[in-house]
C-alpha positions as CSV (number, residue, x, y, z in Angstrom):
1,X,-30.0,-26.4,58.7
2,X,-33.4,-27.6,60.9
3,X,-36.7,-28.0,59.1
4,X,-37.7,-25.8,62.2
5,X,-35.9,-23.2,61.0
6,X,-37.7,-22.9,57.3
7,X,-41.2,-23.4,59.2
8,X,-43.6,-20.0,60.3
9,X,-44.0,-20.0,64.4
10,X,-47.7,-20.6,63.5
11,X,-49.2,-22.9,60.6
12,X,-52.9,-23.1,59.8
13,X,-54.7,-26.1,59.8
14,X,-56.1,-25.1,56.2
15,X,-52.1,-25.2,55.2
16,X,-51.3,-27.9,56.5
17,X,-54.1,-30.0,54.7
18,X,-52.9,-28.3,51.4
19,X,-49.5,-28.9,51.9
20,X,-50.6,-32.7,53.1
21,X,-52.4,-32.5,49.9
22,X,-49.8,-31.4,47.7
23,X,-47.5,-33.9,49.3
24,X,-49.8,-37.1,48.7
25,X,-50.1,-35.8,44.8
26,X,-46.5,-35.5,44.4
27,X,-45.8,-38.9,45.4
28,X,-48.5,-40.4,43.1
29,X,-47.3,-38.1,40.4
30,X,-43.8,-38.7,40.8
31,X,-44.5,-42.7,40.5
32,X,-46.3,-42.1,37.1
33,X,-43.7,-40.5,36.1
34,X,-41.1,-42.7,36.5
35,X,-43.4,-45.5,35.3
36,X,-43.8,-43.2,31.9
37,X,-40.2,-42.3,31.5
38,X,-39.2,-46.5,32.1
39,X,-41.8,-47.6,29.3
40,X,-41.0,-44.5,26.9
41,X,-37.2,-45.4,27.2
42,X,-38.0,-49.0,27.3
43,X,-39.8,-48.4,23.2
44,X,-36.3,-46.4,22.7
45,X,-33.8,-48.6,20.7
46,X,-30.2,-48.3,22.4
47,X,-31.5,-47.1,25.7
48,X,-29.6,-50.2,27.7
49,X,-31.8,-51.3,30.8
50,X,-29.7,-50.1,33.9
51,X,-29.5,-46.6,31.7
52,X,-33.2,-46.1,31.4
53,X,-33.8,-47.4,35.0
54,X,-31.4,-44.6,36.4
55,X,-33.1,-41.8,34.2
56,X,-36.5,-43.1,35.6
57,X,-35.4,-42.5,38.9
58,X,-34.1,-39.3,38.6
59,X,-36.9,-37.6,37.0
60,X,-39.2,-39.4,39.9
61,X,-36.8,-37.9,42.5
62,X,-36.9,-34.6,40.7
63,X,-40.6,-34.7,40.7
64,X,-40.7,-35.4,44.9
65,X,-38.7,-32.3,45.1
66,X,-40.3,-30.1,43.2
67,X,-43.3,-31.1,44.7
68,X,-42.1,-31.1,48.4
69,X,-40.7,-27.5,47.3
70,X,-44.0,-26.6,46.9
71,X,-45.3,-28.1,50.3
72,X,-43.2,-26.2,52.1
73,X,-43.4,-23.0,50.4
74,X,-47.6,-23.2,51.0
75,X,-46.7,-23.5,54.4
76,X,-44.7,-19.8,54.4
77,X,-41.4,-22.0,55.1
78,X,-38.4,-20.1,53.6
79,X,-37.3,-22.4,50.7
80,X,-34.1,-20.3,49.6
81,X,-32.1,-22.5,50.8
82,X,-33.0,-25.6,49.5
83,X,-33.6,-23.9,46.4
84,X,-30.1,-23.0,46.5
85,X,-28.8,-26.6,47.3
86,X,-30.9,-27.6,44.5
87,X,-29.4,-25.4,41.8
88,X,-25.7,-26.1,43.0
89,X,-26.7,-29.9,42.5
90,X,-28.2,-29.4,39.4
91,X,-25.1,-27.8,38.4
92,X,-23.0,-30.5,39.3
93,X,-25.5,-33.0,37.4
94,X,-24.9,-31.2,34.4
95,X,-21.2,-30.3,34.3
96,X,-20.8,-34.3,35.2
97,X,-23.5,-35.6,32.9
98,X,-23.0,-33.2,30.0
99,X,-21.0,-35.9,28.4
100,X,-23.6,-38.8,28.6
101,X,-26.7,-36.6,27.6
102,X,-25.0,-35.2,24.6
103,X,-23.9,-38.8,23.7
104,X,-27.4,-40.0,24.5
105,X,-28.8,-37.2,22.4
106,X,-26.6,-38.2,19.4
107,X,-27.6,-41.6,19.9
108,X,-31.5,-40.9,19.5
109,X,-30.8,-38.6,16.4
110,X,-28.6,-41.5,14.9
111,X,-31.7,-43.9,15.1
112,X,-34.7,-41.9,14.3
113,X,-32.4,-40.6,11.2
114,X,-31.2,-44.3,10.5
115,X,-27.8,-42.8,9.3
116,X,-26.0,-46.0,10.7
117,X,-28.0,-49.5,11.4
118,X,-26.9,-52.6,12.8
119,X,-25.1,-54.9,9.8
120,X,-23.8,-51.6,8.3
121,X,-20.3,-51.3,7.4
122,X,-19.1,-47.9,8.0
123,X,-15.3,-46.2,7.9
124,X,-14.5,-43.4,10.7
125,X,-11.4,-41.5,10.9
126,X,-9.9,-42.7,14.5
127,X,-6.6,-44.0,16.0
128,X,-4.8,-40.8,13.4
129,X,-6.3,-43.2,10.7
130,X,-9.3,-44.6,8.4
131,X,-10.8,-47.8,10.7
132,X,-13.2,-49.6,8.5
133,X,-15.7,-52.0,10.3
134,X,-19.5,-53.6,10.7
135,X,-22.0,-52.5,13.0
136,X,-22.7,-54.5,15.6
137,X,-24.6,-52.8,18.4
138,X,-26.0,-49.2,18.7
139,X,-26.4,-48.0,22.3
140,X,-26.8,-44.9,24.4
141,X,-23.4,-44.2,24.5
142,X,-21.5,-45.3,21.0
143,X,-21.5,-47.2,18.5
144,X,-19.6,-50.4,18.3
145,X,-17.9,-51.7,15.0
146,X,-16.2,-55.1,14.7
147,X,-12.9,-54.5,12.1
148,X,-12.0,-57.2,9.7
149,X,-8.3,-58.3,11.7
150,X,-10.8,-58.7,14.7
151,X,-10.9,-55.4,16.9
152,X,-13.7,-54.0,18.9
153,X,-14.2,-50.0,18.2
154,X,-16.3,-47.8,20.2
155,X,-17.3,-44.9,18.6
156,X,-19.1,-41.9,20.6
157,X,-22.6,-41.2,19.3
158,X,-21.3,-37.7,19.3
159,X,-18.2,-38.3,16.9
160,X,-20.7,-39.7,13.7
161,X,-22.9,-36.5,13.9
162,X,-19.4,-33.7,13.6
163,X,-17.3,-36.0,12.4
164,X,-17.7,-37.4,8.4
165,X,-18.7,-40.9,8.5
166,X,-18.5,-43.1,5.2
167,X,-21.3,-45.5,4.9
168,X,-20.6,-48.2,2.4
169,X,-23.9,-50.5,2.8
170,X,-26.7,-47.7,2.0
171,X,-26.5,-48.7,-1.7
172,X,-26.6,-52.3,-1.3
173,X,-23.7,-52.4,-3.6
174,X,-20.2,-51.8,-3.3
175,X,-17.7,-51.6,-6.3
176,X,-13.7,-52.4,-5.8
177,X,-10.9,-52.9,-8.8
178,X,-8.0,-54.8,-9.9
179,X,-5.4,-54.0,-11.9
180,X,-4.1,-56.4,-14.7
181,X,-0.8,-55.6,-16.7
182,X,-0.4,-58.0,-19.9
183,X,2.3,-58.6,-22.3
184,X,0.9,-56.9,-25.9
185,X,1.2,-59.1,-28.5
186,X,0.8,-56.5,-31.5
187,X,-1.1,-59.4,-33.1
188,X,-3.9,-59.3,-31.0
189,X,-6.6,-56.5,-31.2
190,X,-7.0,-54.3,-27.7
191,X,-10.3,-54.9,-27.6
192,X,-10.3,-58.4,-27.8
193,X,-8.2,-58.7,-24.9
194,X,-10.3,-56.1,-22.6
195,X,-13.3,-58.0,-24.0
196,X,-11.7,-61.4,-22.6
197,X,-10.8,-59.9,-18.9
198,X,-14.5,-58.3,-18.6
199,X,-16.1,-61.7,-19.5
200,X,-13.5,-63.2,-17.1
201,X,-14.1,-60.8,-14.2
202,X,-18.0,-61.3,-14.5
203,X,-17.9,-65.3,-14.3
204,X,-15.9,-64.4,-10.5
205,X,-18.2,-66.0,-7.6
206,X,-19.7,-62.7,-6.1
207,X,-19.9,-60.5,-8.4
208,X,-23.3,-58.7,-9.4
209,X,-24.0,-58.9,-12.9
210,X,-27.0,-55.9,-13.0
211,X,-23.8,-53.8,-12.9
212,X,-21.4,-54.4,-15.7
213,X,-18.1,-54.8,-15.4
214,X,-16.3,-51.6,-16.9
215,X,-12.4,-51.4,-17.9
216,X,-10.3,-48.6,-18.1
217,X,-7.1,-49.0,-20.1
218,X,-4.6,-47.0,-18.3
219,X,-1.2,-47.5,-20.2
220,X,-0.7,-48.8,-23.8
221,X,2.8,-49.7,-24.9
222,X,4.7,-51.3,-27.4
223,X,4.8,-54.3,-25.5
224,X,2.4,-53.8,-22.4
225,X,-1.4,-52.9,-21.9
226,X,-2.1,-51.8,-18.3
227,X,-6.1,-52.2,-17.5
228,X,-8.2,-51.4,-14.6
229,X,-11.3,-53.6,-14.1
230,X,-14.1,-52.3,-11.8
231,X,-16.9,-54.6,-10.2
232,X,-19.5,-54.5,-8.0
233,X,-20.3,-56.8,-5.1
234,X,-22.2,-56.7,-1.8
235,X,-20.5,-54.3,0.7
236,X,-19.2,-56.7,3.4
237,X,-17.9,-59.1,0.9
238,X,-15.0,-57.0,-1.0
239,X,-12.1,-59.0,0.4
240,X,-14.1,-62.0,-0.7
241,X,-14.8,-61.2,-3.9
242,X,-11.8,-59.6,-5.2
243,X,-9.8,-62.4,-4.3
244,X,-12.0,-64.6,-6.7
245,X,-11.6,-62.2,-9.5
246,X,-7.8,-61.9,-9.3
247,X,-7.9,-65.7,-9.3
248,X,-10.6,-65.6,-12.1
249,X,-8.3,-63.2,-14.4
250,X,-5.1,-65.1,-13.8
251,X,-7.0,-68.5,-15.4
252,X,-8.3,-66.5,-17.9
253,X,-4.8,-64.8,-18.7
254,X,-3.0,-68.6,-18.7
255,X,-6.0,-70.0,-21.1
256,X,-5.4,-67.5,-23.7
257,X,-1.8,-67.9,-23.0
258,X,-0.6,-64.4,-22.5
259,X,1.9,-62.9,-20.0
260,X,0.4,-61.0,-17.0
261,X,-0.2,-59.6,-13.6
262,X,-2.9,-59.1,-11.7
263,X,-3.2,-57.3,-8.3
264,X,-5.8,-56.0,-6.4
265,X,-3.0,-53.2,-5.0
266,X,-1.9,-51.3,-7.9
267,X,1.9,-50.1,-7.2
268,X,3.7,-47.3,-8.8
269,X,4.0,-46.9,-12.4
270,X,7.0,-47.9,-14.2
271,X,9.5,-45.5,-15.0
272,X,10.1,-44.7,-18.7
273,X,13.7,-42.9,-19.4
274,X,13.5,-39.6,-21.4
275,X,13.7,-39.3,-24.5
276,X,17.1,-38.3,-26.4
277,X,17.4,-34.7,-27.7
């Protein structure tokens, strides 16, 4: 296809200054615009550099077209064509970009909401299971969490707006349990030996004291009392600081001299035979 072709046999001088006209604003428009769209993205957090300097340039080239469009259609050039070319590429943009832009979408809805923020630790279902990690870096694309055993994950910005996301630092606070299985002594009163694992489990390293520690007693037997102890601590320090209160409770169960467990993963109940008819 020749420009000769999409030009009228005869052009007024009058259209060609317009279209000159129109020309010489486009270009000066379309640089303004690109400047604009580069600081706007530059004041957008996640927006990496090379990102925002590839949108910049595409609205800018947009804007030349559009305007060059114009141009030629004040000169009585037939502009179907191009306007056809246009709309195929502009299809193509979007069935290739759709991706990207809805990421990049989800990305700016997940700052100006602050659902997520950098030092989070969040828990997303991936990999067919529960991934629990901190937030490291929020970008146009994903978001990136750093696991506990060391792994990386990327997580589209689309996935944490349709998918349920768990956020376990929004409270400041996050609360974990042990369990503790001691050997009754009929002698001693239930409450004093609940009263002697709280007092233990709130002298741990870590722990916050504006919550209290609560117990619930799970089993009571002839011979065995089965407690759960519940805590609160910051949310990125759980492994941390249940370690310290397992370690707390075991001194505390060898001071008073009494038989126990403690375990931070409760297993399966014991099994008690049935009863004789």
């Amino acid at each position: 296809m020749d420009l000769q072709d999409l030009l009228p046999t005869q052009i007024d001088w009058w259209q060609l200054l317009l279209a000159l006209v129109v020309a010489i604003t486009t270009w000066v428009v379309s640089r303004y615009a690109r400047r604009g769209t580069t600081a706007l993205l530059r004041r957008t957090p996640g927006v990496p550099e090379p990102v925002g300097a590839a949108i910049a340039r595409f609205v800018g080239y947009a804007v030349l077209l559009l305007g060059f469009g114009i141009a030629l259609a004040m000169l009585g050039a037939n502009v179907q064509p191009l306007l056809a070319v246009v709309v195929v590429l502009g299809v193509v943009a979007v069935l290739v970009l759709r991706g990207v832009a809805d990421n990049f979408a989800a990305g700016v809805l997940l700052q100006a909401r602050q659902t997520v923020r950098i030092g989070d630790e969040i828990a997303i279902e991936a990999l067919d299971t529960v991934i629990a990690g901190t937030v490291t870096e929020l970008n146009a694309r994903a978001v990136i969490l750093h696991t506990v055993d060391g792994r990386t994950l990327h997580v589209p910005n689309a996935r944490l707006l349709t998918d349920p996301v768990v956020n376990d630092s929004t409270r400041g606070a996050r609360r974990s349990e042990v369990q503790v299985r001691v050997h009754r002594d009929p002698a001693v009163d239930i409450d004093d030996v609940i009263s002697a694992l709280i007092a233990a489990a709130s002298t741990a390293e870590g722990v916050h004291r504006r919550e209290p520690v609560r117990a619930l007693v799970l089993t009571v037997g002839p011979d065995r009392l089965t407690v759960r102890l519940q805590f609160w601590h910051h949310p990125l320090h759980g492994v941390r600081v249940t370690s310290a209160v397992v370690v707390a409770l075991s001194d505390a169960l060898t001071l008073a001299d009494w038989n126990g467990t403690v375990t931070s993963t409760p297993g399966a109940p014991p099994l008690i035979p049935p009863e004789e008819v």
